[in-house]
C-alpha positions as CSV (number, residue, x, y, z in Angstrom):
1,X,-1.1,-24.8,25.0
2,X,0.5,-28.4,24.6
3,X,2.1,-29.1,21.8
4,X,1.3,-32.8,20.2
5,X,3.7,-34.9,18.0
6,X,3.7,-38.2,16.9
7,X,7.0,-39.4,18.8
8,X,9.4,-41.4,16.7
9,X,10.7,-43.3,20.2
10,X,7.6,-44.0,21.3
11,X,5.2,-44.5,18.8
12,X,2.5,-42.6,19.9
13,X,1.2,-39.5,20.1
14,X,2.7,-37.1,23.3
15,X,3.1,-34.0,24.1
16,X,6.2,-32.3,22.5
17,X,9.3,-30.6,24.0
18,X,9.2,-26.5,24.4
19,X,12.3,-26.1,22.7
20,X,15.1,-27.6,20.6
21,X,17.1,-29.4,23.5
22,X,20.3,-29.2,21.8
23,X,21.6,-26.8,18.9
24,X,22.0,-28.2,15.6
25,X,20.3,-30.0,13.1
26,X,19.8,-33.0,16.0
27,X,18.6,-30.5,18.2
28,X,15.7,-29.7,15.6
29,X,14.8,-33.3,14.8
30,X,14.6,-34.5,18.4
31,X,11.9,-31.1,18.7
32,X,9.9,-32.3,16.2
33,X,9.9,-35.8,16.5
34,X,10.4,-37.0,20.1
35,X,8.5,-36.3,23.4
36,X,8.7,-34.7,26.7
37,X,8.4,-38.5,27.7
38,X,11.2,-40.0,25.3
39,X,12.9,-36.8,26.3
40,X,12.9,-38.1,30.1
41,X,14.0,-41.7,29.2
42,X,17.4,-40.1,27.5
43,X,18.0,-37.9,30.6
44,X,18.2,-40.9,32.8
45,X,20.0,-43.4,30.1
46,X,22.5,-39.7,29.6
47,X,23.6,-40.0,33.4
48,X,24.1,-43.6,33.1
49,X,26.4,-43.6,29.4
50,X,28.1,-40.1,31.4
51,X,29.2,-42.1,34.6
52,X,30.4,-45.3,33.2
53,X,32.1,-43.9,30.3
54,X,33.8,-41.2,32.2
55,X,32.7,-38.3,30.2
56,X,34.0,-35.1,30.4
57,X,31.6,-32.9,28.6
58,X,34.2,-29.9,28.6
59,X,35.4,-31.7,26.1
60,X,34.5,-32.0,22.2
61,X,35.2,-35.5,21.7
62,X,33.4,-36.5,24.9
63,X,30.3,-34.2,23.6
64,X,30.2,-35.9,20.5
65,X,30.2,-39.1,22.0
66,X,27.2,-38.2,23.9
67,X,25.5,-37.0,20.6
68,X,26.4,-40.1,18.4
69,X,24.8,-42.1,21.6
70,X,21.7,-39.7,21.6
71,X,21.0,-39.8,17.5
72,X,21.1,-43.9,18.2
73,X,18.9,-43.7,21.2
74,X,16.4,-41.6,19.5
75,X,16.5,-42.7,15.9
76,X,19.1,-45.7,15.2
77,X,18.7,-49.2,17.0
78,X,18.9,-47.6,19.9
79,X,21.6,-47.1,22.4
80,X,23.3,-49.8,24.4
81,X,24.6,-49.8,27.7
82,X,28.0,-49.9,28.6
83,X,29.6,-53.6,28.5
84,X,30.2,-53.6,32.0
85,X,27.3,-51.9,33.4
86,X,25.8,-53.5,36.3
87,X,22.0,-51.9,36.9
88,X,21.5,-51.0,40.3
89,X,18.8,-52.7,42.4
């Protein structure tokens, strides 16, 4: 059975995520209140903030960077790109 919320990105009602996708208190939040859709949006704007930023995700500070930039995305202003990100065509 799918699970419905109202998602706080997209402001609308979507099907929910199976499971926390990250532990924590964020990780809670983004399970009730963001979509499988929203959910896909961050994977894609992750690989671009992971690339141009050079994060190493073995590391802490690099991981928190990555949540700070998730917790905007979600539920801040949202997240910018990188100053010297050029999009592909």
């Amino acid at each position: 059975m799918t699970r419905m919320i109202r998602c706080a990105k997209l402001g609308r009602e979507a099907e929910g995520l199976e499971h926390p996708p990250v532990p924590g208190e964020l990780g809670t939040r983004i399970f009730e209140e963001i979509s499988q859709d929203a959910w896909e949006e961050w994977t894609r704007h992750q690989t671009m903030i992971i690339n141009e930023y050079r994060l190493n995700l073995a590391t802490d500070a690099h991981q928190k960077i990555l949540l700070r930039e998730m917790e905007a995305f979600f539920f801040g202003a949202g997240a910018n790109t990188p100053p010297d990100f050029v999009k592909p065509e």
